[in-house]
C-alpha positions as CSV (number, residue, x, y, z in Angstrom):
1,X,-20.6,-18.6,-3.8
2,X,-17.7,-16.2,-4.7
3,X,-16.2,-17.0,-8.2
4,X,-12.8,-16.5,-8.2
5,X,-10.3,-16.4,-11.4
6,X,-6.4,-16.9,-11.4
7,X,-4.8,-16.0,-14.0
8,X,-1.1,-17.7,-13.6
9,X,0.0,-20.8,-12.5
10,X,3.2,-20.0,-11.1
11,X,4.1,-21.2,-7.3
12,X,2.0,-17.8,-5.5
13,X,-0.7,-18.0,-8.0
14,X,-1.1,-21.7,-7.7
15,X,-1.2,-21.7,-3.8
16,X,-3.4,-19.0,-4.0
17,X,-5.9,-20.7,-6.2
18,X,-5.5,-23.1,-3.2
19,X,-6.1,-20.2,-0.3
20,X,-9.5,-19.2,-2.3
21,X,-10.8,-22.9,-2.6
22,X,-10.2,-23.8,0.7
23,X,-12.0,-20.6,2.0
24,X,-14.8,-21.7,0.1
25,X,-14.5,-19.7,-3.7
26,X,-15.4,-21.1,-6.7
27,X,-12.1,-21.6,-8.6
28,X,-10.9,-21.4,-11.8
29,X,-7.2,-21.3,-12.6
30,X,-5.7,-19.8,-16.1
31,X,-2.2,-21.1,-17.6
32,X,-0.7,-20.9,-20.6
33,X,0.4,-24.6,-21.5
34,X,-1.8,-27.1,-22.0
35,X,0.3,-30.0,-20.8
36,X,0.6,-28.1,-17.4
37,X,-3.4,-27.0,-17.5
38,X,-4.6,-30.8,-18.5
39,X,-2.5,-32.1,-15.1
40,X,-3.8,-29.5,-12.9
41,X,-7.4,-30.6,-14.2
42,X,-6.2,-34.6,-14.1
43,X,-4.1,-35.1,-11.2
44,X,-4.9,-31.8,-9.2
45,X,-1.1,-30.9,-9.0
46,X,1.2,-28.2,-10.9
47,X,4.2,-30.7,-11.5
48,X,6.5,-27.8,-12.2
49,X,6.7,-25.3,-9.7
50,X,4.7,-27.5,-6.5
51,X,5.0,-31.3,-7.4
52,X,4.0,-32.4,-3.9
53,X,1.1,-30.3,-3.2
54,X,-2.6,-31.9,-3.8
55,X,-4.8,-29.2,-5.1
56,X,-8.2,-29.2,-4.3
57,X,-10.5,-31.1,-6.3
58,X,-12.4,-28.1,-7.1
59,X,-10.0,-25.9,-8.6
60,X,-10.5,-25.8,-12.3
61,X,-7.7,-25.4,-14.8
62,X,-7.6,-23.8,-18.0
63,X,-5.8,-22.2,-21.4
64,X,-9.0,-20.0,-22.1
65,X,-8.7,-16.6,-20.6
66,X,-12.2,-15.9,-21.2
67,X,-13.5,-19.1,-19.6
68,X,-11.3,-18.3,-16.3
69,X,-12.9,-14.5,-16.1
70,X,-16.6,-15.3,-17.1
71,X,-18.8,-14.4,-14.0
72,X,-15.8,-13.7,-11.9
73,X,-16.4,-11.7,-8.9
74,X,-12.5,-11.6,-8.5
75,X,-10.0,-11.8,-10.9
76,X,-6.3,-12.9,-9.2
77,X,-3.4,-11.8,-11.5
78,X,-0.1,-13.4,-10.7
79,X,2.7,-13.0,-13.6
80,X,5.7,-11.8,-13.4
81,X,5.4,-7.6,-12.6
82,X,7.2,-7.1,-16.2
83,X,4.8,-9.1,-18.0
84,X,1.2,-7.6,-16.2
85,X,1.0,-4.9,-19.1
86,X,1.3,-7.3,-22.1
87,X,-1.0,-9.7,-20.1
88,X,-3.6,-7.5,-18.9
89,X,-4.0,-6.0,-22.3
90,X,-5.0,-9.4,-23.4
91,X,-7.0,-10.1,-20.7
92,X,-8.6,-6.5,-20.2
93,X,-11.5,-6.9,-22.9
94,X,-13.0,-10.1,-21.3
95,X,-12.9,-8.5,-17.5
96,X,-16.8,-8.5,-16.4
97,X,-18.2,-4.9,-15.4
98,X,-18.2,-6.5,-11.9
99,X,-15.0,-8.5,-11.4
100,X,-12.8,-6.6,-8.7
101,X,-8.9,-7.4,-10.0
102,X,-6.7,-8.5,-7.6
103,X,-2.9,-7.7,-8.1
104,X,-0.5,-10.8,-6.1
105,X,2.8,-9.0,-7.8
106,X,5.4,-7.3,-6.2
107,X,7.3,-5.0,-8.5
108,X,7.4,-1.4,-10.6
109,X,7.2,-1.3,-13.7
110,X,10.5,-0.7,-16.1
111,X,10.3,2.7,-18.0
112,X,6.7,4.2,-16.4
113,X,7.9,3.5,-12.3
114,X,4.5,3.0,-12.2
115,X,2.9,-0.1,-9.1
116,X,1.5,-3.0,-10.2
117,X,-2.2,-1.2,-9.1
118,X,-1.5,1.8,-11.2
119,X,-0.6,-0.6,-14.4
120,X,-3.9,-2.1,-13.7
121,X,-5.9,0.9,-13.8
122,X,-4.7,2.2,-17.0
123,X,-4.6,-1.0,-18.9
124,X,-8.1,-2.3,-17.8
125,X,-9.8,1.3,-17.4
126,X,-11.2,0.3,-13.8
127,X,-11.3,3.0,-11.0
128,X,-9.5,2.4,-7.4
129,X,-12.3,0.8,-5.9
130,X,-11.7,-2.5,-8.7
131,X,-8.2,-2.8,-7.8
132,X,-7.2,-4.4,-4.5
133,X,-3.3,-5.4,-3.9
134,X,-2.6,-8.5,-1.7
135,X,1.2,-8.4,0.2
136,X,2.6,-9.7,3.3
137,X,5.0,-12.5,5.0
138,X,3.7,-14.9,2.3
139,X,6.2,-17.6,1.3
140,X,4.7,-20.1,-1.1
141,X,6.5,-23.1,-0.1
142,X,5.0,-22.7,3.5
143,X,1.6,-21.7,2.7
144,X,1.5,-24.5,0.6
145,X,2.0,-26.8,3.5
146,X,-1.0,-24.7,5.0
147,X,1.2,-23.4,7.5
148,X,-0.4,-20.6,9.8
149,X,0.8,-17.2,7.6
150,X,-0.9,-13.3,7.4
151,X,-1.4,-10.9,4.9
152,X,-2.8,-7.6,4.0
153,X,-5.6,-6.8,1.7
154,X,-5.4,-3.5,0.7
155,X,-7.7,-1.6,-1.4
156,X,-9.2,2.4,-1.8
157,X,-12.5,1.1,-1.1
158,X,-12.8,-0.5,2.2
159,X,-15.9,-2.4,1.8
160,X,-14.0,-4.4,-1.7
161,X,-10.9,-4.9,0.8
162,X,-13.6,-6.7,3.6
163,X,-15.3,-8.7,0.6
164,X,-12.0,-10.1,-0.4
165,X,-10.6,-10.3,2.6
166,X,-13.7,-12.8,3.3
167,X,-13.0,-14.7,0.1
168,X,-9.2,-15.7,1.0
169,X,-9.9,-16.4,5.0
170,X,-9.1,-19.7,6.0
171,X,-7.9,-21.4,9.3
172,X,-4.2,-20.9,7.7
173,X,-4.4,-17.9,6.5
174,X,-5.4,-14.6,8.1
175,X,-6.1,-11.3,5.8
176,X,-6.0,-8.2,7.5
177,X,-7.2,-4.8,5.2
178,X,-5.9,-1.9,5.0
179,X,-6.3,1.3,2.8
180,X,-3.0,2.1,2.2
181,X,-2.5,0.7,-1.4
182,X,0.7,3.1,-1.7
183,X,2.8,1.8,1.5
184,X,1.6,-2.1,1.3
185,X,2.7,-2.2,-2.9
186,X,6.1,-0.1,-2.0
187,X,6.8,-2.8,0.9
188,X,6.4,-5.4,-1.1
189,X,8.4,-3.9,-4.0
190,X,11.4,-2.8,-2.2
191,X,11.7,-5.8,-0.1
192,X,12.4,-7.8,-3.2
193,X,15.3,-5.5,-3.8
194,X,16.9,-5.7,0.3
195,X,16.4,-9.5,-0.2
196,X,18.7,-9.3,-2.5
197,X,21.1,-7.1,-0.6
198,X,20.9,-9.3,2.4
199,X,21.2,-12.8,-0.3
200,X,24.6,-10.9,-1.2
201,X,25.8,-10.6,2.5
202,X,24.7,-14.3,3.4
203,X,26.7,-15.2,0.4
204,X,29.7,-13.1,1.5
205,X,29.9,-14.9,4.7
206,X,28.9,-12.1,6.7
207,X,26.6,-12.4,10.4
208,X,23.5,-11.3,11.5
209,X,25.0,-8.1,12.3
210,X,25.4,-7.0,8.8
211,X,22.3,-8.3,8.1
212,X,20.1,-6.5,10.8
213,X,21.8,-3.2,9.7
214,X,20.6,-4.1,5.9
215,X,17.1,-5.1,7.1
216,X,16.6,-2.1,9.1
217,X,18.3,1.0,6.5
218,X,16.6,-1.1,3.9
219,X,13.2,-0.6,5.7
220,X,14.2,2.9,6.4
221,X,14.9,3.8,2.5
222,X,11.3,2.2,1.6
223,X,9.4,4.3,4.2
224,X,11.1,7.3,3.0
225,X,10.1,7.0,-0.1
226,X,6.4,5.5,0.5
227,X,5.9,9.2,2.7
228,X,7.1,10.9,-0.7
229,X,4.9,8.8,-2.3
230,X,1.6,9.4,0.1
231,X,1.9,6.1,2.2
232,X,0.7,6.0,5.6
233,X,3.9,5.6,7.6
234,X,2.1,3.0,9.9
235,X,1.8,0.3,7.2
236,X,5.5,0.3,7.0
237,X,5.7,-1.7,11.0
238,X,3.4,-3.9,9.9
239,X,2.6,-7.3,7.5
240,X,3.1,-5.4,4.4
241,X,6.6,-4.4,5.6
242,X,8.5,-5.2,8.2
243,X,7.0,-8.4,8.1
244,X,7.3,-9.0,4.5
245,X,10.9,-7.8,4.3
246,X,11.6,-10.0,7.3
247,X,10.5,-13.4,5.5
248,X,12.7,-12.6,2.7
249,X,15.6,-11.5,4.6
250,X,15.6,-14.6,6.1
251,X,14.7,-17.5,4.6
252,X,15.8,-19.6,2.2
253,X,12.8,-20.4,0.5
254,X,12.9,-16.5,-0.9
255,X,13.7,-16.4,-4.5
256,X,15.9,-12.5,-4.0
257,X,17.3,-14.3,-1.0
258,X,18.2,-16.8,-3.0
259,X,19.7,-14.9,-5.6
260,X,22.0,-12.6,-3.9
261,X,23.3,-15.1,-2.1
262,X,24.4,-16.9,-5.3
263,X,25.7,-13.6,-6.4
264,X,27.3,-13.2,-3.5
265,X,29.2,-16.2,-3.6
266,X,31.0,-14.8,-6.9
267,X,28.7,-16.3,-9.2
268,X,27.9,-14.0,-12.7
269,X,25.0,-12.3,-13.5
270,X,24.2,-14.6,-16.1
271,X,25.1,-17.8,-14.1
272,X,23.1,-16.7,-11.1
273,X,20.1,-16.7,-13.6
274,X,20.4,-20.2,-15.4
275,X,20.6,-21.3,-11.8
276,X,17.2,-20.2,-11.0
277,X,13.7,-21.5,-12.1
278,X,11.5,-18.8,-11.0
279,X,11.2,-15.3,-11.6
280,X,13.0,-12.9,-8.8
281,X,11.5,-9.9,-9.1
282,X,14.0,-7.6,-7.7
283,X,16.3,-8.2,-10.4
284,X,14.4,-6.1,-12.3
285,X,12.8,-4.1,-10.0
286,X,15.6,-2.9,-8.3
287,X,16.5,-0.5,-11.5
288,X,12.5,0.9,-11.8
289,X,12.7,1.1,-7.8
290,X,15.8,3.6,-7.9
291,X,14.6,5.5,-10.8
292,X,11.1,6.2,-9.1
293,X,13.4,7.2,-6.3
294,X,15.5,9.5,-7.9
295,X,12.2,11.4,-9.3
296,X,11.3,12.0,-6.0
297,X,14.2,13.1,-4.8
298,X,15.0,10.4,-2.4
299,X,18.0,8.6,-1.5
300,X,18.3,5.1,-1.2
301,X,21.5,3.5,-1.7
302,X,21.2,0.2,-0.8
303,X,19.1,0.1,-3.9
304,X,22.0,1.9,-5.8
305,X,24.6,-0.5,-4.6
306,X,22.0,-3.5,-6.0
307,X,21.6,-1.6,-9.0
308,X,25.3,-1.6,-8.7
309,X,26.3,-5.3,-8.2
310,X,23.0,-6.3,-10.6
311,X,23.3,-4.3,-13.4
312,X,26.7,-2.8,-13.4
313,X,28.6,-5.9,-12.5
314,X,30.6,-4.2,-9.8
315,X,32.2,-6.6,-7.3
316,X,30.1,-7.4,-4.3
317,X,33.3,-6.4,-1.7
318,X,34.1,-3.0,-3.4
319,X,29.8,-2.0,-3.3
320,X,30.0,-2.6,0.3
321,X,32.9,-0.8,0.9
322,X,31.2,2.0,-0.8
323,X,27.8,2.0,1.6
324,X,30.3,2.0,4.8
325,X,32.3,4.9,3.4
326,X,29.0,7.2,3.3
327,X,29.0,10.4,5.2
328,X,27.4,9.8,9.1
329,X,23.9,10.9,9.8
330,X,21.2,10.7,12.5
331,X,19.2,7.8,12.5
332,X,16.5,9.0,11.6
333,X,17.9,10.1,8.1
């Protein structure tokens, strides 16, 4: 039986703990409060994030890191992209020669602009072939109702994608693998920060035109940087982007969504976050996204005009105004 760790008990880390038993994995899930860990273990239920979803019995809970990873074949990391450094180093020492470490984050890292897989690598000394990256259309309210959802497992060594990709297939949820570790961690990165963007038009009161038009340059400004970056162009069209940045475009359920609406409804910086309980990872990411943009030379200023609204509190209205002004070029620009 695959033995499975993961380490985080927010909504995605919980559901996937869920994914994994259900597939047939030996579980074991790692949080940091006891009072949270002890009802998992008790009433199979994380009360703070998913209060109406009945784990499986299985699935272990608890506050010892080094219990969670013992004889892992596969260890799950789901914190918040800014955290994974401080985490991992924690966590790096108990990580079994074996264990494969699976990243379920979607984000760059502040400072370095380095992916999620990359932060792995240096902090746990593990080669490509340990370091697999899970991203798609992958909306933790729905999967938790075991609604039919895909994803891709992506990973340098094709053979780790397949074995994980075997470990998290159920009759809910489909894994497809792919090589691509570049394109599938960029999609999922920048679609954080055009959920925002579209949040903020929803929130303006604008249609579906405005919205289509941020959906489509958004995916535009991400594949033009992935092909700086190496990424397969092709991954772009598919689960790991178009599809991911369409379920947060779109639905309300999507924490950057979410966000930008409020902001986009006038609300402050400030306000926006005591109004939201989970982390939105484009509200950071959307700063390390531009500035690994800007060393490569690549234009993307729907992320500037986050950035913009974000971080430089500039009114919602006069960013727009801004983006429509911009010198005309081909599509294909």
């Amino acid at each position: 039986m695959t033995r499975c760790a993961v380490m985080g008990t927010g909504s995605w880390g919980t559901v996937f703990a869920m994914i994994l038993a259900d597939a047939g994995c030996e579980v074991t899930l790692w949080g940091r409060r006891q009072e949270l860990v002890d009802a998992i273990d008790r009433d199979h239920v994380n009360r703070d994030y998913l209060p109406e979803l009945t784990l499986p019995a299985g699935i272990r809970a608890t506050t010892d890191a080094a219990a969670a990873l013992a004889g892992a074949d596969f260890a799950v990391l789901s914190v918040p992209s800014q955290t994974l450094r401080d985490n991992l180093a924690l966590w790096a020492p108990l990580i079994e020669p074996q264990t494969a470490l699976v990243s379920l984050m979607k984000g760059v890292e502040l400072g370095t602009v380095k992916r999620m897989s990359e932060v792995i690598a240096e902090v746990a000394g593990v080669g490509p072939e340990r370091v697999v990256v899970v991203s798609g259309p992958n909306l933790a309210g729905e999967i938790a109702n075991r609604q039919p959802a895909a994803t891709v497992v992506a990973c340098a060594d094709e053979e780790v994608a397949k074995r994980f990709q075997k470990a998290c297939h159920t009759p809910y949820f489909r894994p497809y693998t792919n090589t691509d570790v570049v394109g599938c961690e960029l999609g999922g990165a920048v679609k954080n920060v055009i959920g925002l963007a579209v949040g903020m038009a929803n929130g303006m009161g604008l249609g579906d035109n405005t919205k289509a038009t941020l959906i489509t340059r958004g995916l535009a400004e991400t594949t033009r940087l992935g092909l700086v970056l190496g990424a397969d162009p092709h991954t772009f069209a598919g689960l790991a982007g178009m599809g991911d940045l369409v379920a947060t475009c779109s639905s309300p359920l999507s924490r950057n969504n979410t966000f930008g609406t409020n902001l986009g409804r006038g609300m402050t910086l400030a306000e926006t976050i005591a109004a939201t309980s989970q982390t939105a990872e484009g509200v950071k990411s959307c700063e390390s996204v531009l500035d690994l943009a800007r060393r490569n030379g690549v234009e993307m200023p729907i992320v500037e005009a986050v950035v913009d609204v974000v971080h430089k509190g500039r009114p919602t209205q006069e960013v727009l105004k801004g983006l429509m002004a911009r010198s005309a070029k081909p599509e294909r620009r």
